[in-house]
MIZATI-301823 format. One record per residue (C-alpha): x, y, z; residue in one letter. Coordinates in steps of 0.25 Angstrom, whole numbers, plus 5000, padded with zeros to 4 digits. Example, Ala and Ser with C-alpha at 12.3 -4.5 7.8 and 13.67 -1.06 7.14 Angstrom:
BEGIN
504949825031A;505549965029S;
end
This chain:
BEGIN
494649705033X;495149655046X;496749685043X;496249815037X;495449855051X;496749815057X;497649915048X;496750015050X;496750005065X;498150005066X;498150135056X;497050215066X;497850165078X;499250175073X;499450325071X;500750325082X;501250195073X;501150265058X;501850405065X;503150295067X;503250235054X;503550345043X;502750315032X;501750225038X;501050345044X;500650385032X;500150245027X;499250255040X;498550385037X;498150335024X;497750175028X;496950245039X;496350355027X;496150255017X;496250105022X;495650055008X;496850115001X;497750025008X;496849895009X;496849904993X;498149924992X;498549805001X;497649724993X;498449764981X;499849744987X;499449604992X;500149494986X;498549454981X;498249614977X;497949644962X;499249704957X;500249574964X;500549634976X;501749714979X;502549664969X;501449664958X;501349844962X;502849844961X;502849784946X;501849874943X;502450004950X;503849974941X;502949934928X;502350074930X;503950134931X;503650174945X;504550044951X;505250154962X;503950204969X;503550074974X;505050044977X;505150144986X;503950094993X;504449964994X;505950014999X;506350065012X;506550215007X;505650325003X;504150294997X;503950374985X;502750414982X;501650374970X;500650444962X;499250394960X;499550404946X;500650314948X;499750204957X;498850214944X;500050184934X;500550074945X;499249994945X;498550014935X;496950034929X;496449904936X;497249894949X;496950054952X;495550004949X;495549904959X;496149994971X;495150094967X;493950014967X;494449964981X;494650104984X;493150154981X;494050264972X;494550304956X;495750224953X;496450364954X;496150394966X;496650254970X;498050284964X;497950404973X;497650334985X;498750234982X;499750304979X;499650364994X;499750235001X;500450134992X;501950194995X;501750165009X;500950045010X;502149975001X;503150045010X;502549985023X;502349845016X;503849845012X;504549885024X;505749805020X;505949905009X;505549785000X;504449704991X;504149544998X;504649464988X;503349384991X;502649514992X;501749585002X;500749465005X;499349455004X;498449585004X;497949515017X;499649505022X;499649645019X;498749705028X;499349645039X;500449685035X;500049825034X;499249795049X;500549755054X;501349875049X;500149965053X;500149905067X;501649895069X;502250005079X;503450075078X;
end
């Protein structure tokens, strides 16, 4: 959990930082509000995650016809946003199962929760405007990842 403390310390200390990035800000208050959310949810995008990583959750978001929400995550332009009924559809009774047994919540409540922090954690994790070929890394490359971006100043 060291990487996490890390995050976490950059999000309570890192108010000014999150008021100069646009959407991050946002990403900010609910990490600080709900740091499991985004821990599972890193563990899922990972490479190593249950779902193969980012490109495994695009395959599923365009299997589920819903190819342009996560797109417009990826891309440089607007995030739209995403329902928890949709996060359902996208992953599925035992992925959902998962995330909600690693949130201590119902599955639904999960998808809830998800669908708040999924546009904006994809957006900032992409700021090429594009999916890695090789993908995001390891859940572990992720965090830091997310640490750096959370620590970076404008």
């Amino acid at each position: 959990m060291g990487l996490l403390d890390s995050v976490l310390g950059a999000v309570q200390g890192g108010s000014d930082t999150a008021a100069g990035t646009g959407g991050l800000g946002g990403l900010l208050g609910t990490l600080a509000s709900n740091p499991k959310v985004v821990q599972a949810l890193v563990a899922m995008l990972g490479n190593d995650g249950p779902v193969g990583g980012l490109s495994g959750l695009l395959a599923r978001f365009q299997q589920a016809g819903l190819g342009e929400l996560i797109q417009s995550w990826i891309g440089s332009g607007e995030n739209l946003p995403v329902s928890g009924p949709q996060i359902e559809q996208v992953l599925g009774g035992d992925a959902l199962s998962m995330l909600a047994s690693k949130l201590g919540t119902q599955p639904s409540d999960a998808a809830s929760q998800v669908s708040q922090v999924l546009p904006g954690l994809i957006d900032k994790l992409t700021p090429q405007g594009q999916a890695p070929a090789g993908g995001l890394g390891s859940s572990n490359d992720l965090m830091g990842m997310l640490g750096g971006l959370l620590g970076n100043k404008p």
